[in-house]
N, C-alpha and C positions, 0 to 999 in steps of 0.2 A: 509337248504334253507334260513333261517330267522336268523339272527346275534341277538346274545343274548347281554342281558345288565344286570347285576347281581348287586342287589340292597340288596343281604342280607348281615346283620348285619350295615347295613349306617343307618346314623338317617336321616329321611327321612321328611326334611321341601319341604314347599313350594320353595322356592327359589332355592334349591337344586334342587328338581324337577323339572324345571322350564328348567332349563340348561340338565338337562339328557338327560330329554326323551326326545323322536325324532319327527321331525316336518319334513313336504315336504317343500321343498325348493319352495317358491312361490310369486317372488321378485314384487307386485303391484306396488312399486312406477316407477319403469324401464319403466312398461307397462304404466303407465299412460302417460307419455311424448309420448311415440306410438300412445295410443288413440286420444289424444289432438286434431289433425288437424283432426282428424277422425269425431268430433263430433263437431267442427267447421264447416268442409262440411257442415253437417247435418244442423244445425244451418241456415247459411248463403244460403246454395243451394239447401236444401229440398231433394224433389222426385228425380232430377238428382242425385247428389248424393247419395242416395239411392239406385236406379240402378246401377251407376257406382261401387258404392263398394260390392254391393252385386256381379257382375261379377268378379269385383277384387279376395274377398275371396271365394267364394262361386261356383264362374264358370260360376254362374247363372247371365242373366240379366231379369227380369221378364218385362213382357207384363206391368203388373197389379200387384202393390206392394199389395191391398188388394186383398186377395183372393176370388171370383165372388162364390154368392149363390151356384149357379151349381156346382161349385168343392166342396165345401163342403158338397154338398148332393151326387152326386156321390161317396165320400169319403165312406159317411156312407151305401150307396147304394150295396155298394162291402167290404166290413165286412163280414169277416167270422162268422158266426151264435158263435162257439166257443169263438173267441176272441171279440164278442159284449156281449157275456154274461158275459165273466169275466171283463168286462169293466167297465160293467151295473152294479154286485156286486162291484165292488170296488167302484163304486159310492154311492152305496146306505149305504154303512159301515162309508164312508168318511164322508156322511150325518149324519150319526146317531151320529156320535162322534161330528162333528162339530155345528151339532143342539147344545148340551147344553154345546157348550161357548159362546150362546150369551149374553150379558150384561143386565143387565135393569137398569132404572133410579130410582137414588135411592134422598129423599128429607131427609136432615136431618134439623127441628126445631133448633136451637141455643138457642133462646129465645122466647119469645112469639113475633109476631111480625117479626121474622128474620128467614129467611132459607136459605139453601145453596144445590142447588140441582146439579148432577153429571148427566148432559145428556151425551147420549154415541152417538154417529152422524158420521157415514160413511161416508168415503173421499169420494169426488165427482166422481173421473175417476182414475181407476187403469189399470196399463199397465203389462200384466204377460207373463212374458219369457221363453222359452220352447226352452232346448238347443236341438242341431242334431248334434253334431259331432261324437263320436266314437261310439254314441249309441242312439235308437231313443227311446224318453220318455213320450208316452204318457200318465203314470201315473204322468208325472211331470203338464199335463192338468188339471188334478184331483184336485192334493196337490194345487195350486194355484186358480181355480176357485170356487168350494166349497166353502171354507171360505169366499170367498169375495163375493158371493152370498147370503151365509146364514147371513152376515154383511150388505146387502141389500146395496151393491155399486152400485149406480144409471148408472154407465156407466164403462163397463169394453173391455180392446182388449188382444189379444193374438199377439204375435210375434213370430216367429220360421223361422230361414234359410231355403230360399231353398234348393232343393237335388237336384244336375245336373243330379243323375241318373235315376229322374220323368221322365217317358215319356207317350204321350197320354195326355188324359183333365190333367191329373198332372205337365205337362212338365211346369219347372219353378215358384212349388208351395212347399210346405214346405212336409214333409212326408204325406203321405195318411192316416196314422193310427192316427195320431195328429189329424188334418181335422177333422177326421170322432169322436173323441171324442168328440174335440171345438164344434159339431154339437150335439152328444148326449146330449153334457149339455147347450144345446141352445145357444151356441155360436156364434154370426153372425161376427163380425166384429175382422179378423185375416187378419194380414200380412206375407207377404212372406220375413221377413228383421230378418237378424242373426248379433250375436256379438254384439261389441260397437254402432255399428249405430242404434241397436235397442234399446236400451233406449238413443242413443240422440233423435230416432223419438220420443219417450215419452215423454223425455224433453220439446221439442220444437214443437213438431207437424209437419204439412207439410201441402199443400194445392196446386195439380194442376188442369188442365182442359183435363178432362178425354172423347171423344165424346161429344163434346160437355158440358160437365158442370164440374160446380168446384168441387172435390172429396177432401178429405186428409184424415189426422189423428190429431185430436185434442189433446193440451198436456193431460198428465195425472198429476196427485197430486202426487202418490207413483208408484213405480214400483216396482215389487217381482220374483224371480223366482232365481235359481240356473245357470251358466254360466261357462265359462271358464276365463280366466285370463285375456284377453280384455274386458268382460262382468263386471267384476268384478271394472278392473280399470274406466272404464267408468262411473259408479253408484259412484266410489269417486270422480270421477271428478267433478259428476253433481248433488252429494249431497247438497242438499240447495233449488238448481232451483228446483229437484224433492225429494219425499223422497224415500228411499231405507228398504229394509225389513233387507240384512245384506251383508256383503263382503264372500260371499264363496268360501272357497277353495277346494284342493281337498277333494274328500270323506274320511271318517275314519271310521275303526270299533274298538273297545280294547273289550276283551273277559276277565272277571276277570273268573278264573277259578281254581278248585281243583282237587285233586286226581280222584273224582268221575266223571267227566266230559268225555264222549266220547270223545276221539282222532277225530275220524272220523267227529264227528259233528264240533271241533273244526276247524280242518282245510278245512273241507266244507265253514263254515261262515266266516275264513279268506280269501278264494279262492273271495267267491262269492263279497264282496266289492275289492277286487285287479281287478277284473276283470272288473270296471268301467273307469280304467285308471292308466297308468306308474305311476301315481305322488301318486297314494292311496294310502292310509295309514293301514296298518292291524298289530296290536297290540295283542299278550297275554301275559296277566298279571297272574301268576302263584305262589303258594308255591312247587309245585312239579314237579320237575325236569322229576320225570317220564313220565307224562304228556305231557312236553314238545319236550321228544326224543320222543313218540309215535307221537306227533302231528307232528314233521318234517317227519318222515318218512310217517306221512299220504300225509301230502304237496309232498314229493319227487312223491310219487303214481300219485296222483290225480292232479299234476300241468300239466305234460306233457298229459295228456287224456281230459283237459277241451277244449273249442273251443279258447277259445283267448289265449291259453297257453305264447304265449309271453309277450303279457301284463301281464298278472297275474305275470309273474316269476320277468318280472323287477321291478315290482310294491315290493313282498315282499323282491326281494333283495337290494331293497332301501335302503335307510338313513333313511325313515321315516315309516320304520317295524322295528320291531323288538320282539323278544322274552324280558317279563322282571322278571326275579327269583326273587322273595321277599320271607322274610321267615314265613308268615303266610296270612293267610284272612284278616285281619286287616292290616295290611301292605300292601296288593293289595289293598283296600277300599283308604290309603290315596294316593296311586300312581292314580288311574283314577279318583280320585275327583282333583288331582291336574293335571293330562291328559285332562279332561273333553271334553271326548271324544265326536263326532256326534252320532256316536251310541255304545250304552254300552251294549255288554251280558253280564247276571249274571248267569255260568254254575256250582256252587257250591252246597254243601249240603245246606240245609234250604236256596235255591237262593233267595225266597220272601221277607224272614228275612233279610237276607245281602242286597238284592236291594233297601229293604228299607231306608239303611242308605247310599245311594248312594246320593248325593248334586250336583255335576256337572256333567250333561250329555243333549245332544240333546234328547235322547230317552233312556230309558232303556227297556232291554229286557229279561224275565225273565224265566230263565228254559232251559231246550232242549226244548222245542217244543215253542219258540216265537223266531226264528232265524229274523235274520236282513230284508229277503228276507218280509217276512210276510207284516214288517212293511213297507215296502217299495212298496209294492201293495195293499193290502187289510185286515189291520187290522184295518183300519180305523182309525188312526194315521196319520199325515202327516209327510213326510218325507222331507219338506223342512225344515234343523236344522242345528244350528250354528254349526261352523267348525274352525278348528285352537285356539280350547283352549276358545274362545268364550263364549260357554255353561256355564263359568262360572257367567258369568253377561245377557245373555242373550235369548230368548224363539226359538222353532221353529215358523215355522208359522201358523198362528192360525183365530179365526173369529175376534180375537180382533188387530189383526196386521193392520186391516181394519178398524180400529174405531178410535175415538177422543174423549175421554173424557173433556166436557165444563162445566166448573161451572158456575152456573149460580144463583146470588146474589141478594136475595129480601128481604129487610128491609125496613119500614113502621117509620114512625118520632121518636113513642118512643122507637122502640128498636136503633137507631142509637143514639138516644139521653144517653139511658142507657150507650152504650160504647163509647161515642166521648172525656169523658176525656182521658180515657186510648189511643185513636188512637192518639189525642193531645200529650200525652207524650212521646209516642214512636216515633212520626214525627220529636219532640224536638233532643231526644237523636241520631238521628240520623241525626239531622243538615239538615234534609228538611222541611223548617217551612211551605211551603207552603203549606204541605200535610194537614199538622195542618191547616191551612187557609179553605180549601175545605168542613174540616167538620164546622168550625165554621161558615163561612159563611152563614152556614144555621138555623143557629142561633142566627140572628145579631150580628155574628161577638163577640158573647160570648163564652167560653166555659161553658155548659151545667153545671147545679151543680150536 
């Protein structure tokens, strides 16, 4: 089912690598020219066009781009007892993990006299996105507000498409399960606006006269959340004006994996990320070939029995699946540190050992029993994690994707006086005398002995 790529006995550089392995075709700049006028609307027309493009893509024209307390409590009102408790746990796990990345401020002395202290200070307003297309994510509620709560953002909103197939208090409001999260976790201020328009509303804001008074949505600083490829292009477009958490593509899983490794398990946790969409990425990295006819014939079994069976089968019969033989563990270790994949199993003997020495990955996961699925609802982990190779230079999201590090510089006359030759000198060498001026100045225009 899975087109193999057979890397044994190659010498195996980065650069090589680079070129092999398999990527989802996921052309952003194309999309960006598409979005353009899209987020112009937004810009120049607001709420109308908000509406308007929400009917356009979505089918939907809402009454009411923010979604009205009542829907949100009705949301949670009608919560199955079952899926409010797994909800509830995955929040309370998300806490625990996300409690201790919070920051503290740290002063460091320089000299007597001089410090330099590291305040860590929460953006003002963040805007978090919560896709609904092939699949509805209310854990994607989770991964986004959490962090940015427990980073103590002074003001935060959610966005999510509406669903034309809401009907009743829902008709014309984003999924009901979403809603009824945004609510558990005190969520008030959600809109009904999907795709690129939703983070130009971010961008730019909006502001109509709603019964009587003036309503909108305020810009925000940063926007975060996972998207599709108009989502995607839009956050490049409007990087600068807003800040963006990262460009995500499709989903990926790479499985390093050995002899020892369940077949069965293996192509379960390939299954289960193919099934988020056609363009997904599902990789195993292998010394044993055995392994890997056991695991296609599990895929032949288990593709045609799962529910989205289509998606699944075209997703691994993709360009960016693939099966890849290498000829030991060490050899899989520098194929997925140079894959650097969003999410990484380590299904090998001593897996702990081996994952250790894993350097690029969104997430790793370790053993049979830490599958993908885990971390993607309730390990408490967040599952919003670079994609497309990324993971090499950059984090998922986290409490600190939510913060700003400010230095903050206090020096008293003689410790400035201690270092102002040397600032002197270096202002020299660098042919900015002025800078050299700034300190002397305050030393009638002497340099300090």
């Amino acid at each position: 089912m899975m087109s193999r790529l057979d890397l044994r006995g190659r010498t195996l550089d980065v650069r090589f690598l680079r070129s092999a392995l398999p990527r989802a075709e996921f052309d952003v700049t194309t999309a960006l020219e598409q979005v353009r006028p899209i987020c112009a609307a937004v810009e120049h027309r607001g709420a109308e066009a908000l509406r308007e493009l929400g009917e356009r893509f979505d089918g939907v024209r809402p009454a009411s781009l923010r979604v009205p307390a009542r829907v949100l409590q009705a949301a949670l009102d009608a919560l199955s007892p079952d899926l409010r408790a797994a909800l509830e746990e995955a929040i309370r796990r998300a806490r625990l993990v996300h409690a201790d990345q919070r920051r503290t401020d740290t002063t460091t002395q320089v000299v007597a006299g001089g410090t330099v202290t590291e305040r860590w200070v929460p953006v003002d307003r963040v805007g978090l996105y919560v896709p609904g297309g092939l699949a509805v994510y209310p854990s994607s509620v989770i991964m986004n507000v959490v962090p940015a709560q427990l980073a103590q953002v002074g003001s935060l909103a959610v966005a999510s498409p509406p669903q034309k197939e809401n009907t009743g208090v829902f008709a014309g409001y984003p999924n009901p399960t979403i809603l009824a999260t945004c609510a558990l976790l005190g969520v008030d201020e959600v809109y009904a606006v999907g795709g690129a328009q939703a983070v130009a509303m971010f961008a730019y804001g909006f502001e109509e006269e709603l019964d009587g008074e003036r309503v909108g949505c305020e810009p925000a600083s940063l926007v975060t959340g996972p998207g599709n490829i108009w989502v995607v292009a839009a956050k490049r477009l409007l990087k600068g004006l807003i800040g963006i958490d990262a460009e995500a593509g499709p989903t990926e899983i790479a499985i390093l994996a050995d002899a020892t490794a369940d077949p069965e398990l293996v192509a379960a946790d390939l299954i289960s990320q193919a099934e988020h969409d056609p363009l997904a990425a599902s990789v195993l990295v292998t010394d044993s070939e055995e392994l890997a006819d056991a695991a296609d014939a599990a895929l032949a079994r288990r593709v045609p029995a799962t529910k989205h069976s289509e998606r699944v089968a075209t997703a691994l019969r993709g360009t960016q699946s693939r099966v890849v033989l290498v000829d030991d563990v060490d050899a899989g270790l520098t194929v997925v540190n140079a894959y650097a994949a969003e999410h990484l199993e380590v299904q090998t003997r001593d897996a702990a050992a081996v994952a250790a020495r894993v350097r690029n990955a969104g997430a790793v996961f370790v053993g049979p029993h830490a599958p993908v699925s885990l971390g993607d609802y309730a390990a408490g982990s967040n599952h919003v994690l670079p994609t497309a190779g990324c993971a090499v230079h950059s984090s998922g999201l986290s409490v600190q994707s939510f913060l700003r590090g400010i230095h903050v510089v206090d020096y008293d006359e003689d410790a400035l006086r201690e270092v102002a030759r040397h600032v002197v000198t270096l202002a020299q060498a660098e042919d900015l005398p002025a800078h050299g001026e700034a300190i002397t100045a305050r030393f009638g225009d002497e340099v300090p002995a």
